[in-house]
C-alpha positions as CSV (number, residue, x, y, z in Angstrom):
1,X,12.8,-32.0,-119.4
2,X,9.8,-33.0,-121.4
3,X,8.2,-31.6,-124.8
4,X,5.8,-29.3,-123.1
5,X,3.6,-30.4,-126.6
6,X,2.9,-33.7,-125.4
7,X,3.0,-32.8,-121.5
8,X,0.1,-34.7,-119.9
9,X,-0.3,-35.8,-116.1
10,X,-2.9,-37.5,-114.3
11,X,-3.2,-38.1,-110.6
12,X,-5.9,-39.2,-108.2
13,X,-4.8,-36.7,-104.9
14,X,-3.6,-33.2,-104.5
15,X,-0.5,-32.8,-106.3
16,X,1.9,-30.1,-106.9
17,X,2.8,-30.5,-111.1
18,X,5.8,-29.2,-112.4
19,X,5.0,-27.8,-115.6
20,X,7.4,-27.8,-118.2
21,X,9.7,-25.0,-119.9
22,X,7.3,-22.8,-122.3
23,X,8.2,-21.2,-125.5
24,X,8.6,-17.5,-123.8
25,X,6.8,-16.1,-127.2
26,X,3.5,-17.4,-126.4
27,X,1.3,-18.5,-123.3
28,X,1.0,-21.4,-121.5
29,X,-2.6,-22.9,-122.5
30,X,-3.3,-25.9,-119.5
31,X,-6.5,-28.2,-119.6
32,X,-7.8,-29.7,-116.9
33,X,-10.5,-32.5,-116.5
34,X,-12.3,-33.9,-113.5
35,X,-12.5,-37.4,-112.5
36,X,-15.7,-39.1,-113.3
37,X,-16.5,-39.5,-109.2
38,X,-15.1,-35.9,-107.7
39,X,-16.0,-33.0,-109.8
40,X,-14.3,-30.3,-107.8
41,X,-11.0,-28.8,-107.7
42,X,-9.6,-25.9,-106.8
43,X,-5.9,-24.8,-109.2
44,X,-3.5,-22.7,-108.2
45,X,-0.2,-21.0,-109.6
46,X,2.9,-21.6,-107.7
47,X,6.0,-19.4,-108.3
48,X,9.0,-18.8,-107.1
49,X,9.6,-15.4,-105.3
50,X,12.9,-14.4,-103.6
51,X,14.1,-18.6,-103.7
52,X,10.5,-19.1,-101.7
53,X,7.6,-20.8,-103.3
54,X,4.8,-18.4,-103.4
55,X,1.1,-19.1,-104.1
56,X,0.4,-17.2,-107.3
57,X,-3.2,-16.4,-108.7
58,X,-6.0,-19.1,-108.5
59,X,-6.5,-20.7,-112.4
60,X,-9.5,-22.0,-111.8
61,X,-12.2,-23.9,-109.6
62,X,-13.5,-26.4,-111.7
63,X,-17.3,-28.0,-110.6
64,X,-17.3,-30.8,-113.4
65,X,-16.0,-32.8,-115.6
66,X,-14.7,-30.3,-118.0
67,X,-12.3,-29.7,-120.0
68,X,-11.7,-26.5,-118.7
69,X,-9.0,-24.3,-119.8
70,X,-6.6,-21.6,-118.5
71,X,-3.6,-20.0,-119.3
72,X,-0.5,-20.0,-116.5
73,X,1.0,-16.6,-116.2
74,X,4.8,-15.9,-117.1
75,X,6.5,-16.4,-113.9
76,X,4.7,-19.5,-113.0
77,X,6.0,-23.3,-113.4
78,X,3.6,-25.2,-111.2
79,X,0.4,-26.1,-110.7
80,X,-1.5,-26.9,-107.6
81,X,-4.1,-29.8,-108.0
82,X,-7.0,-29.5,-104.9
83,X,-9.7,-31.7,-104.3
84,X,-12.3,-30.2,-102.4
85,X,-16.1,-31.7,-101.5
86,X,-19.0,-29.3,-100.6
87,X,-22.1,-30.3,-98.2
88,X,-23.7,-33.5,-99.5
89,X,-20.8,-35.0,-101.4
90,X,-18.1,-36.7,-99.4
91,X,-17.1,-38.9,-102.3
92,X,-13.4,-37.8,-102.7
93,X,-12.1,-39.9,-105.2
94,X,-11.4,-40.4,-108.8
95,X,-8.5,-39.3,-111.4
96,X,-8.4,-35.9,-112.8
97,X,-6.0,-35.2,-115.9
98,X,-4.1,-32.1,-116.9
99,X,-1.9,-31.1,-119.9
100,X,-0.7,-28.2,-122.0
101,X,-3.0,-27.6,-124.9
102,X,-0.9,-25.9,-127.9
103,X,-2.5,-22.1,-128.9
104,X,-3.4,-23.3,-132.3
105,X,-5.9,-26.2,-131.0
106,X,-8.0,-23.4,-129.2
107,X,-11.4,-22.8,-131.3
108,X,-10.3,-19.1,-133.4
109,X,-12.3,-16.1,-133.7
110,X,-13.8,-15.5,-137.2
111,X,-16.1,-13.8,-139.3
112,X,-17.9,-16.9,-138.8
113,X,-20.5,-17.2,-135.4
114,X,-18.9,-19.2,-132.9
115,X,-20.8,-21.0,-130.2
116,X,-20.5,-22.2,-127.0
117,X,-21.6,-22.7,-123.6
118,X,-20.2,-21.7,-120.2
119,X,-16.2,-20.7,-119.6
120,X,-14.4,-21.2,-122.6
121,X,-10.9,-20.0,-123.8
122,X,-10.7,-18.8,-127.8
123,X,-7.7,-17.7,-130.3
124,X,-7.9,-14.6,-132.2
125,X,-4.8,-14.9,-134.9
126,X,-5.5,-11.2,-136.8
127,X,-5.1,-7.6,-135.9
128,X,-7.0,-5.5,-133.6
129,X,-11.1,-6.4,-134.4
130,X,-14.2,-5.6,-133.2
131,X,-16.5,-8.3,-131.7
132,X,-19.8,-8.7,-131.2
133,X,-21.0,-10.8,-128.7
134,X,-24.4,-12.3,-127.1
135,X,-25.8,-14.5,-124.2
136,X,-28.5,-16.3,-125.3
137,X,-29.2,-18.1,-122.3
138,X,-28.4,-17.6,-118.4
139,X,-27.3,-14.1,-117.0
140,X,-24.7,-13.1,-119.2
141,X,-21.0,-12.7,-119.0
142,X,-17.5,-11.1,-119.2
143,X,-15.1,-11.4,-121.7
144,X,-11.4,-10.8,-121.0
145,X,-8.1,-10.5,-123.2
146,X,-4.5,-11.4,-123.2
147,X,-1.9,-10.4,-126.0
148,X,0.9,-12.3,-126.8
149,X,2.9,-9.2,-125.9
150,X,1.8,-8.4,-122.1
151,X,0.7,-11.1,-119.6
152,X,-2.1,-9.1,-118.1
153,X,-5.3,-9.9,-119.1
154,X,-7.9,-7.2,-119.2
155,X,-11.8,-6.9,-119.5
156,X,-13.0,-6.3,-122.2
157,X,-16.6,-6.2,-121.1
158,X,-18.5,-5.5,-117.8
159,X,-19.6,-8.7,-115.5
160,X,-23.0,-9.8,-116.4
161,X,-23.0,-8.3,-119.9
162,X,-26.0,-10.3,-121.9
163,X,-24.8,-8.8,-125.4
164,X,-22.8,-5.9,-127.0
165,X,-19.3,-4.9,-129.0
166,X,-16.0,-5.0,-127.8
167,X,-12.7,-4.1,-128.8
168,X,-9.9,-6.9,-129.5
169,X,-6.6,-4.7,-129.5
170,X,-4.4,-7.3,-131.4
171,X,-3.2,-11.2,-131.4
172,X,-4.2,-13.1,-128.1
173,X,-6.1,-15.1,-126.3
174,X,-10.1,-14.6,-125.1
175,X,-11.3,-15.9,-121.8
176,X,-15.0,-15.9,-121.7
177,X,-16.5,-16.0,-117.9
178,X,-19.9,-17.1,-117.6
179,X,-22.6,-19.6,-117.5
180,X,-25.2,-20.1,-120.0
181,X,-24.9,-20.1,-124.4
182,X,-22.6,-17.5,-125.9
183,X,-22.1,-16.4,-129.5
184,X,-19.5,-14.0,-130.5
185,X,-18.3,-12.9,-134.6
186,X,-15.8,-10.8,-136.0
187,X,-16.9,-7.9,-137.0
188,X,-16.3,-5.0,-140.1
189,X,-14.3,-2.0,-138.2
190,X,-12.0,-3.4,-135.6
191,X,-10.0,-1.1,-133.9
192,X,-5.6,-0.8,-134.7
């Protein structure tokens, strides 16, 4: 089986990808980008249940070119790649690429402000912190955490929220849901 490290695969239909073995320590991280002419997909988990193939959570529905990233819960070793078209856009062609993106090449929380716009998926290497975070444009947000330790991710903020503190129990990963310009920054006091 392939280095999932340098797994990339690109396609131009709906395709069920095989995803490689994952280093059971940490997450799978998966990136996925549109084709230039079709900027809508739907993604979806496959997993095995009971020696069936079962339809697992939905990743993502991606409307553009991206990247977008998600992570692909323990359990899971396929992806399924969906081209849809709404009212007013029958083009349904074009390639779309998807690969595993290493933890370490996520952008890391810091001290420092980060910022960014939209969904976006961030590292936070360090013990349990507080964070501060703030919409500066569109209506807000929810922000949502993963350990390294537990595959569930949980809120960490209400939908909607335009700006506040949360809690960041330990190590993981930090899916921000929204649309509009975020900024979030470490700060003093972070919870153990």
């Amino acid at each position: 089986m392939t280095d999932s490290a340098d797994f990339a695969v690109s396609g131009w239909r709906n395709r069920v990808v095989e995803i490689p073995a994952q280093n059971a320590a940490r997450p799978t991280v998966l990136e996925f980008r549109g084709g230039w002419f079709t900027s809508q997909y739907s993604l979806d988990a496959l997993e095995t249940v009971q020696n069936q193939e079962a339809v697992g959570p939905s990743l993502a529905t991606v409307m553009g070119l991206g990247p977008d990233r998600f992570v692909l819960p323990a359990g899971c070793d396929r992806v399924r790649v969906r081209r849809f078209t709404t009212k007013g856009n029958s083009i349904a062609h074009g390639p779309w690429h998807l690969r595993v993106v290493p933890v370490e090449e996520l952008t890391q929380l810091s001290e420092d402000v980060v910022k960014g716009k939209h969904s976006s998926l961030l590292f936070h290497s360090g013990p349990g912190a507080n964070l501060r975070f703030e919409w500066d444009s569109g209506d807000g947000g929810a922000l949502y955490f993963r350990s390294f330790t537990d595959d569930e991710e949980r809120p960490l903020t209400q939908n909607q929220a335009l700006r506040g503190i949360a809690a960041v129990p330990s190590e993981g990963l930090l899916r921000i849901q929204g649309y509009g310009r975020w900024q979030l920054q470490l700060i003093q006091g972070g919870s153990r």
